[in-house]
MDAnalysis code that builds the backbone (N, CA, C; Angstrom):
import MDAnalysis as mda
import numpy as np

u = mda.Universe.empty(456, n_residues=152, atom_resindex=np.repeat(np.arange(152), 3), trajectory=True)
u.add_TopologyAttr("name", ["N", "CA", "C"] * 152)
u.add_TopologyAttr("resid", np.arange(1, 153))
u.add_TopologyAttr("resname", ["UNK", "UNK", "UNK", "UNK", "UNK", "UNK", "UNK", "UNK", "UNK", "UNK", "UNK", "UNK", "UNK", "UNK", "UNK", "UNK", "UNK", "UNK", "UNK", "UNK", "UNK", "UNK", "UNK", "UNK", "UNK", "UNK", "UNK", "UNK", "UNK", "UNK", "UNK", "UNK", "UNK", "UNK", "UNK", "UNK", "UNK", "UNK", "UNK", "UNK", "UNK", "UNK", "UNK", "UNK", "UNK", "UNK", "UNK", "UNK", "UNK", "UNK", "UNK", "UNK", "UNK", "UNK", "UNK", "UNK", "UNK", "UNK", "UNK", "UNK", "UNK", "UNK", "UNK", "UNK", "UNK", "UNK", "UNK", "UNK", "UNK", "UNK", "UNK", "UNK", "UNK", "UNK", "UNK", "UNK", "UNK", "UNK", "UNK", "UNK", "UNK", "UNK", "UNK", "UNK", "UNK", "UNK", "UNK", "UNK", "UNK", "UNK", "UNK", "UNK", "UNK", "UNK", "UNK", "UNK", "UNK", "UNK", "UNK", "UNK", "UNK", "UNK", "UNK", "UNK", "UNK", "UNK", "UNK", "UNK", "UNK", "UNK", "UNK", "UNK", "UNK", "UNK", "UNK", "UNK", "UNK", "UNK", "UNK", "UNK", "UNK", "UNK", "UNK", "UNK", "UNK", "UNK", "UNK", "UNK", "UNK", "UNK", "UNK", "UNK", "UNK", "UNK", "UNK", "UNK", "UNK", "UNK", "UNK", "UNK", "UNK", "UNK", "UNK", "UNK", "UNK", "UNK", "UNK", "UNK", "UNK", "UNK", "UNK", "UNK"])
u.atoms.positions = np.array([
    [0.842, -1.170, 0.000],
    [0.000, 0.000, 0.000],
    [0.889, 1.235, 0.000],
    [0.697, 2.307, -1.043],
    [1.374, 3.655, -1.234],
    [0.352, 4.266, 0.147],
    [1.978, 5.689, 0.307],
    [0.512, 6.905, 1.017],
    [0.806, 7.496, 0.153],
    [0.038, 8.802, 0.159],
    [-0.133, 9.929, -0.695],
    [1.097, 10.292, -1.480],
    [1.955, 10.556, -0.673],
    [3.388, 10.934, -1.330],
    [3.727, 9.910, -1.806],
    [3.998, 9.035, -1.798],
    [4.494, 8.119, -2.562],
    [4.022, 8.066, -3.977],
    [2.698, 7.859, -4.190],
    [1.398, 7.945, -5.013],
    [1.807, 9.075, -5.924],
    [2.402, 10.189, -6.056],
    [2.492, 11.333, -6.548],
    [3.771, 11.670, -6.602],
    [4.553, 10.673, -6.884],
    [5.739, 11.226, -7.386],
    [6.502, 11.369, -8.065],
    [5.889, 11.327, -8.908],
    [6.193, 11.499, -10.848],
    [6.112, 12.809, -11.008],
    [7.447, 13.249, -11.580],
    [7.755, 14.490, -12.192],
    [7.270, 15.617, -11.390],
    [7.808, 15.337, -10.082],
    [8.059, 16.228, -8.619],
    [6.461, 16.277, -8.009],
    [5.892, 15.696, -8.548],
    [3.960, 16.248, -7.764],
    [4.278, 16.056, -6.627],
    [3.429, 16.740, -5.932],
    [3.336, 16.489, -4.355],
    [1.684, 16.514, -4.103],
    [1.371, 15.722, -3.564],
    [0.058, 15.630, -3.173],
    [-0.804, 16.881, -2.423],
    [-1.576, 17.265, -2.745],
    [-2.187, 18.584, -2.067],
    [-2.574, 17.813, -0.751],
    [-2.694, 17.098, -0.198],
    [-3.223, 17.057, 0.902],
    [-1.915, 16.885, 2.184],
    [-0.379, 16.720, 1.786],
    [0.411, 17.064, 2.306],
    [0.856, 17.855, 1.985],
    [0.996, 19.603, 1.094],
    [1.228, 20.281, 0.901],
    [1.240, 21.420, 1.928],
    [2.076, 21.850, 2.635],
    [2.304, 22.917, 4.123],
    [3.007, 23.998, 3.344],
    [2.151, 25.225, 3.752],
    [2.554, 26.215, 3.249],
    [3.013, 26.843, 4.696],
    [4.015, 27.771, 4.323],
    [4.361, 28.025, 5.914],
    [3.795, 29.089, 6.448],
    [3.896, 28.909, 7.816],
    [3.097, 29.725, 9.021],
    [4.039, 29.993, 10.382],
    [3.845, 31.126, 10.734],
    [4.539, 31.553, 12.112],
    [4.190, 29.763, 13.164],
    [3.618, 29.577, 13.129],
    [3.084, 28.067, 14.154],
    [4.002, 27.330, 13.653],
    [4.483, 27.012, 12.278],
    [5.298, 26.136, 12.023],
    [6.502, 26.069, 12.648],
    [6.691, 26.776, 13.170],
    [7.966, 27.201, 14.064],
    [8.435, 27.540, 15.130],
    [9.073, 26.990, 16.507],
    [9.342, 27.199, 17.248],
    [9.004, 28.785, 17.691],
    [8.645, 29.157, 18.758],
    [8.521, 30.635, 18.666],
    [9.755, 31.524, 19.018],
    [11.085, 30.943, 19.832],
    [12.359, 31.663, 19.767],
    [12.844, 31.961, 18.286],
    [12.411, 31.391, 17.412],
    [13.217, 31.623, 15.876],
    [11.997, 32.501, 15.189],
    [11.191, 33.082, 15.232],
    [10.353, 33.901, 15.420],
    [10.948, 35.314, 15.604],
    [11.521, 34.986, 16.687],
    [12.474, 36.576, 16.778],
    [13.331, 36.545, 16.209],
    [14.038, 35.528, 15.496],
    [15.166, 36.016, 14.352],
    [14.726, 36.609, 13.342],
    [13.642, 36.997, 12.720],
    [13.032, 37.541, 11.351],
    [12.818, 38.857, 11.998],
    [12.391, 39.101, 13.102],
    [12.096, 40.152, 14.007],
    [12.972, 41.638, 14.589],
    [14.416, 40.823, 14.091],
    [15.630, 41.426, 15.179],
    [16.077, 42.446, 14.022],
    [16.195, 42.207, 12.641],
    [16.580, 43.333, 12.011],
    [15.662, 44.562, 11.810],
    [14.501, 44.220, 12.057],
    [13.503, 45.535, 11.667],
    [13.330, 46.379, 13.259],
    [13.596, 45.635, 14.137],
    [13.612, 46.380, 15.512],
    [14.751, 47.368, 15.830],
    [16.061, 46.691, 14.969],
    [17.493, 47.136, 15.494],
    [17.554, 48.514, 14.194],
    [16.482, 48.355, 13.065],
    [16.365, 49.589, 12.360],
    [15.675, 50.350, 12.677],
    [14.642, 50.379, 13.208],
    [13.803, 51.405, 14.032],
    [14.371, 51.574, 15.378],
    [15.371, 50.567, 15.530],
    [16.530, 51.673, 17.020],
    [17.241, 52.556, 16.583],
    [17.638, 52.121, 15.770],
    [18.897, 52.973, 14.691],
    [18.704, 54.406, 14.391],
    [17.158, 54.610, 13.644],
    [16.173, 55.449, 13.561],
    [15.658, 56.538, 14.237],
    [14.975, 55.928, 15.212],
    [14.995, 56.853, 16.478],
    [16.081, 57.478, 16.973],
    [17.394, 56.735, 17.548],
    [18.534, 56.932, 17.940],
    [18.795, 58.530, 17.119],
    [18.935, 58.036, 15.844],
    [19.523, 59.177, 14.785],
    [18.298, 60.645, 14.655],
    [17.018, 60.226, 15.233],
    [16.289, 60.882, 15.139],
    [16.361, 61.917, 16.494],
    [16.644, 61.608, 17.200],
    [16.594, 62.264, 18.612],
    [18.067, 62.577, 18.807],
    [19.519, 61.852, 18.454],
    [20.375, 62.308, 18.709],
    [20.651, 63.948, 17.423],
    [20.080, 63.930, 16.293],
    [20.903, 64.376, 15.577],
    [19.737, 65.546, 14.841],
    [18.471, 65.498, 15.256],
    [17.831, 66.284, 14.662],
    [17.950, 67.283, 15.159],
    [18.573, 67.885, 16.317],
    [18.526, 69.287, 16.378],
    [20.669, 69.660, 16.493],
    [20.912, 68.924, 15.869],
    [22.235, 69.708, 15.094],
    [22.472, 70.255, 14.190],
    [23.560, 71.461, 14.403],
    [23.634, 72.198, 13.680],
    [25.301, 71.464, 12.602],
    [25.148, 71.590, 11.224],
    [26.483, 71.463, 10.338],
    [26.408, 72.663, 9.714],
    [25.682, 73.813, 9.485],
    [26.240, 74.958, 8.630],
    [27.250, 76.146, 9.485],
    [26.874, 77.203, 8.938],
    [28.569, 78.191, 9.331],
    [27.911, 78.992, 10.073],
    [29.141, 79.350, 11.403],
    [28.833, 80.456, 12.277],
    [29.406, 81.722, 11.312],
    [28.711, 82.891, 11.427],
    [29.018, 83.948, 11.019],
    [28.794, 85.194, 11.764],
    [30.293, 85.878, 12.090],
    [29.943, 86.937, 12.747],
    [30.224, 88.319, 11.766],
    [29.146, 89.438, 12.060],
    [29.221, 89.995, 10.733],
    [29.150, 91.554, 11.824],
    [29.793, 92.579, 11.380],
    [30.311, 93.936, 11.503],
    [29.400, 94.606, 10.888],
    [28.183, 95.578, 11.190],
    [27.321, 96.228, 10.427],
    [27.530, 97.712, 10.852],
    [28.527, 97.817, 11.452],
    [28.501, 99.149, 12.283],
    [29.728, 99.618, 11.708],
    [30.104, 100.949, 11.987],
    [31.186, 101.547, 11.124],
    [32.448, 102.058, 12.195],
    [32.242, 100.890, 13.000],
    [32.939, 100.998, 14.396],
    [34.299, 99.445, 14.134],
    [35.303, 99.518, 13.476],
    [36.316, 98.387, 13.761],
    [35.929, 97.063, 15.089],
    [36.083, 96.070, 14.846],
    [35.715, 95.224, 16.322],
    [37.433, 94.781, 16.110],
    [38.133, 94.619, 16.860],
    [39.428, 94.520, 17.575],
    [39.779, 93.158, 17.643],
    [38.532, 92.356, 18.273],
    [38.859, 91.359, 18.269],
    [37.418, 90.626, 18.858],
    [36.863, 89.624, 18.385],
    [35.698, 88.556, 18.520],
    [35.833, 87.506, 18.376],
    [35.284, 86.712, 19.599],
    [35.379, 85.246, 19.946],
    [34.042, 85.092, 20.914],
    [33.611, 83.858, 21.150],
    [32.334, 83.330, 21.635],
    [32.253, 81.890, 22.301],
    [32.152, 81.960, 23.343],
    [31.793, 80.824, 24.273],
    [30.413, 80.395, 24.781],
    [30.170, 79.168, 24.499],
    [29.272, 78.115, 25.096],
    [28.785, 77.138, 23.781],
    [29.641, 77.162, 22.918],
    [29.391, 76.246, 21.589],
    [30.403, 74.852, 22.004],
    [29.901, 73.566, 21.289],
    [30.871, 72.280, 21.422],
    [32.381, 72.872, 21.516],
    [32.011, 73.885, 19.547],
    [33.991, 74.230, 19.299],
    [33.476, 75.461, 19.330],
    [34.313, 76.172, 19.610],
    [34.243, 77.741, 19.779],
    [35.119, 78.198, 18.748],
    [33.959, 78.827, 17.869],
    [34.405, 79.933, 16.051],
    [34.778, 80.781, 16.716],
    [36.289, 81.457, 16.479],
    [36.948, 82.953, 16.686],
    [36.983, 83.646, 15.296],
    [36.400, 84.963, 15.596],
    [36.226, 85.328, 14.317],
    [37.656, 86.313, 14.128],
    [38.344, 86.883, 15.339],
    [39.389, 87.792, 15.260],
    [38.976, 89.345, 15.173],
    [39.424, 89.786, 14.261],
    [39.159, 91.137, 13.387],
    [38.582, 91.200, 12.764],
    [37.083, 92.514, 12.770],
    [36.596, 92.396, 11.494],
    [35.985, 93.659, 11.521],
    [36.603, 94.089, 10.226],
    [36.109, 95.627, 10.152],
    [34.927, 96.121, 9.743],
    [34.850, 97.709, 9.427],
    [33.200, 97.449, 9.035],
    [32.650, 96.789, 7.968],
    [31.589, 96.724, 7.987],
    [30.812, 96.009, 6.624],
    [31.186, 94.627, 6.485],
    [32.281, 94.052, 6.901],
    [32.851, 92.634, 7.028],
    [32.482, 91.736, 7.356],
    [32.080, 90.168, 7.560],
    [31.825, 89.515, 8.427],
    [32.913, 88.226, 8.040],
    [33.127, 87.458, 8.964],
    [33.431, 86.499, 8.925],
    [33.111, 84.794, 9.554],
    [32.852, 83.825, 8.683],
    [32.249, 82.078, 8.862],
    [33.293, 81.559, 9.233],
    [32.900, 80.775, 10.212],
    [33.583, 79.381, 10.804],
    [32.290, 78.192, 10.463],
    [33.042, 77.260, 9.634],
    [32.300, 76.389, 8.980],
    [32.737, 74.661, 10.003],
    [32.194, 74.872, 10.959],
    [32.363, 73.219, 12.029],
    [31.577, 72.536, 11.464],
    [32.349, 71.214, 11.911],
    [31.876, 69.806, 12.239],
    [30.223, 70.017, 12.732],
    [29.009, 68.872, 12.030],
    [28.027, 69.063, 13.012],
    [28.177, 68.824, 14.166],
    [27.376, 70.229, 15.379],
    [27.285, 70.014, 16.932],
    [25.814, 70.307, 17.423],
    [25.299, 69.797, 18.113],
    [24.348, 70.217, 19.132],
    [24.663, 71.886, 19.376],
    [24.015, 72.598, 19.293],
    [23.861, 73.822, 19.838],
    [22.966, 74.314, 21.183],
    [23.554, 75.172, 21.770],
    [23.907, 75.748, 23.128],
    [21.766, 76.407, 23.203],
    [21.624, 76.714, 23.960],
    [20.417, 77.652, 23.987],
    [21.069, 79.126, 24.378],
    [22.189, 79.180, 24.783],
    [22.598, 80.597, 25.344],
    [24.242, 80.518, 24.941],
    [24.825, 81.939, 24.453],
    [26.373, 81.733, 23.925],
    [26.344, 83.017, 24.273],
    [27.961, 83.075, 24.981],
    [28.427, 84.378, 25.321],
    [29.112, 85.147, 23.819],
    [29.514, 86.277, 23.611],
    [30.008, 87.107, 22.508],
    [31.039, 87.987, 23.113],
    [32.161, 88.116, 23.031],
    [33.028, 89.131, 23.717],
    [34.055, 89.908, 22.775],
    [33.932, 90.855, 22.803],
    [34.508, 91.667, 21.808],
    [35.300, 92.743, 22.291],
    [35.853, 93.266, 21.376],
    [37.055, 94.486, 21.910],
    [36.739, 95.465, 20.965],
    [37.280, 96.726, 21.100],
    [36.547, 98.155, 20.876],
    [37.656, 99.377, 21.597],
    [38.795, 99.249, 20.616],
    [39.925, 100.172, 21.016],
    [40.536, 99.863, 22.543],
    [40.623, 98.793, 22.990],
    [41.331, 98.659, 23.703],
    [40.140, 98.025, 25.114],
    [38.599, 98.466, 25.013],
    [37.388, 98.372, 25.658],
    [36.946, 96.741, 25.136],
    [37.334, 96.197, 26.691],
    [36.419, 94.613, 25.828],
    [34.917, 94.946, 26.803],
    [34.395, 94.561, 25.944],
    [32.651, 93.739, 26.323],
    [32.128, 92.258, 26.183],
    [31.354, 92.425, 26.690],
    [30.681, 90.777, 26.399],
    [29.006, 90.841, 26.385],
    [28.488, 90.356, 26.352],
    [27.210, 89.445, 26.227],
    [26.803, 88.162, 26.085],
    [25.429, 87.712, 26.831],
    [25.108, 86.569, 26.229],
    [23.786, 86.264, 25.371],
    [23.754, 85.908, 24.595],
    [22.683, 85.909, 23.719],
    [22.182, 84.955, 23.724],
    [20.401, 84.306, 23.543],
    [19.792, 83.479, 23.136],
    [20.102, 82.939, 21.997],
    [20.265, 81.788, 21.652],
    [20.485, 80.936, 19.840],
    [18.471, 80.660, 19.317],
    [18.699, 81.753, 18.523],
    [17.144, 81.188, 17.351],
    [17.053, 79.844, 17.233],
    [15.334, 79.408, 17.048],
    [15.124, 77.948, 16.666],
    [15.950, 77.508, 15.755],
    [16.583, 76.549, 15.087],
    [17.120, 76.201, 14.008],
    [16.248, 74.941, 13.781],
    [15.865, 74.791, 12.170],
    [15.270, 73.530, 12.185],
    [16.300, 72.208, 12.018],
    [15.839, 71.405, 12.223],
    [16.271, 69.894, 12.337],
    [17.334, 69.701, 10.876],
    [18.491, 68.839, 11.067],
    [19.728, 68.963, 10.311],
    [19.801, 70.464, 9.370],
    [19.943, 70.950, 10.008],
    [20.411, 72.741, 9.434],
    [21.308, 72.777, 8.827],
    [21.820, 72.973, 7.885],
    [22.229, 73.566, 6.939],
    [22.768, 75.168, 6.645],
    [22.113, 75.663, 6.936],
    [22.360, 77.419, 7.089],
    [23.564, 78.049, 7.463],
    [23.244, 79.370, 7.319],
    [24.272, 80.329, 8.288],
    [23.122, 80.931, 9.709],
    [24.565, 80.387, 10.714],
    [23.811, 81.089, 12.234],
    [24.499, 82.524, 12.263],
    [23.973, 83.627, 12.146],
    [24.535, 84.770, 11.870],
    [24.306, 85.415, 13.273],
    [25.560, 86.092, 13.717],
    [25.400, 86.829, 14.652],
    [25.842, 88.775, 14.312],
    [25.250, 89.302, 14.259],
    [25.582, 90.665, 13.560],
    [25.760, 91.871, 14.539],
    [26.954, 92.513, 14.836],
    [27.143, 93.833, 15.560],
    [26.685, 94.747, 15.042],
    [25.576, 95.732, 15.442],
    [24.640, 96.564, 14.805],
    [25.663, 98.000, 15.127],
    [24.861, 99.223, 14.833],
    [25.405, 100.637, 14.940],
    [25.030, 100.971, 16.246],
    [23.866, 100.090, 15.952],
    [23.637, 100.595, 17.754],
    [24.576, 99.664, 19.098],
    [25.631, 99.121, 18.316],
    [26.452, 98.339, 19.179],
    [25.581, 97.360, 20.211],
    [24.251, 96.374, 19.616],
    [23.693, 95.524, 19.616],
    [24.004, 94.433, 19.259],
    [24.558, 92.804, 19.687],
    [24.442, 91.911, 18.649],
    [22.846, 91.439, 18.570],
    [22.911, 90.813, 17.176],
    [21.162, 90.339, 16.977],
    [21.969, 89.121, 16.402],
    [20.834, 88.013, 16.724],
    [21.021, 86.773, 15.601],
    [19.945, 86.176, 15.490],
    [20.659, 85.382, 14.109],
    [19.357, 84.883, 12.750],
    [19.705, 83.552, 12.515],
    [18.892, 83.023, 12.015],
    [19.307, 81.902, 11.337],
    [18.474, 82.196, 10.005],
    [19.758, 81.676, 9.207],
    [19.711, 82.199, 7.506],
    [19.552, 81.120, 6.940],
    [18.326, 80.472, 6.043],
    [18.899, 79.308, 5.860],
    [19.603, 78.894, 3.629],
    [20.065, 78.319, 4.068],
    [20.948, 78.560, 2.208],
    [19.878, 77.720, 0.948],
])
């Protein structure tokens, strides 16, 4: 006496009534999570990159001279790397183009003015998520800094 398979095995047939199409049940349920582990470890990946990196900044600090007053010398603290801009006369400005960093909510500005240093600290504008832009910080006439975010 044949069973089924046997019965049907001319030129590869397989009998429909042993024919198993596969199913999560067919399978142990620890190997279950092996099909599982790459789409989890990409939506870690994901998130990760989403929360570490969406509010960094990669475009250029720019400090820009609008006043008809020489600045002596400008530099700025509370950034990862701290852009020195040096000298910059009127109408001038000058970019420091960093590495992407997380940006500060508050950065000091200290400047010189014939021999007179000052400082301030300024608020940093929203920037949107992987920025691109120029973060412009501008010495006005009214010996104000203001800043923008410019985007390119």
């Amino acid at each position: 006496m044949k069973t089924p398979n046997q019965a049907a095995t001319g030129n590869g047939a397989v009998s429909p009534l042993f024919h198993i199409a596969h199913s999560w049940r067919a399978e142990p349920k620890h190997y279950r999570w092996r099909f599982l582990m790459p789409t989890r470890l990409l939506s870690f990946l994901f998130l990760a990159l989403l929360s570490g990196c969406a509010h960094r900044f990669g475009g250029t600090i720019v400090f820009r001279n609008s006043s008809t007053t020489p600045l002596d010398w400008v530099t700025s603290s509370g950034f990862e790397r701290e852009p020195i801009a040096g000298f910059i006369g009127p109408g001038a400005s000058k970019g420091s183009m960093l590495n992407s960093m997380s940006l500060p909510k508050e950065i000091t500005i200290r400047w010189t003015i014939g021999g007179t240093s000052s400082s301030t600290n300024i608020m940093l504008p929203s920037v949107p998520p992987f920025a691109r832009g120029d973060l412009v910080f501008d010495y006005t006439s009214g010996q104000v800094w203001i800043t923008r975010y410019e985007s390119q």
